[in-house]
C-alpha positions, -999 to +999 in steps of 0.1 A: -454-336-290-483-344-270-484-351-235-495-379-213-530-363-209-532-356-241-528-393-250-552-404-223-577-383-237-575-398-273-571-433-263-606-429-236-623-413-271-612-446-292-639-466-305-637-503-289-622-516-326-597-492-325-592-495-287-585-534-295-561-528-317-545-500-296-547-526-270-525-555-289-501-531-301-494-516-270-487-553-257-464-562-284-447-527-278-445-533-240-429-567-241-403-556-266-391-528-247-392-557-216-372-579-234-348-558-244-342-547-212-339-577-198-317-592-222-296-556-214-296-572-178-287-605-186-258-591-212-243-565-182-245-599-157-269-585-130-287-618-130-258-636-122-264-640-087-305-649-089-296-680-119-270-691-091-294-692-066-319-711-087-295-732-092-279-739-061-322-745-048-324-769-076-286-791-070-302-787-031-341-797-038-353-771-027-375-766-059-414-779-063-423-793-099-453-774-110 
C-alpha cells in the first residue's frame, strides 16, 4: 500500500494529460463519496432541523430570490 507521500510524489511526476484525467476522476470520485454521505445524513435525519429552518425562513419571508 502506498502512502500519502508516496501518492503525492506520483501524481506531482504526472504528465499534464494524465494529470487531467487524474484530475476529472478524482472529481467524480470526490462527489460520490459526498453524496453518499450526505444522503447517509439525510437517511439517519440529521438534517431535519436545517430543512425546518429553511422552511420556517421561507413560510416567514425571510428568503431573497437569487
Amino acid at each position: 500500500m502506498n502512502t500519502l507521500q508516496d501518492i503525492e510524489h506520483a501524481i506531482a511526476q504526472l504528465p499534464s494529460e494524465d494529470l487531467a484525467a487524474f484530475r476529472a476522476w478524482f472529481a467524480e470520485f470526490d462527489a460520490e463519496i459526498w453524496d453518499r454521505q450526505f444522503e447517509a445524513d439525510v437517511k439517519a435525519g440529521r438534517l431535519d432541523a436545517l430543512a425546518e429552518k429553511a422552511l420556517k425562513d421561507l413560510r416567514e419571508g425571510h428568503c431573497t430570490d437569487l
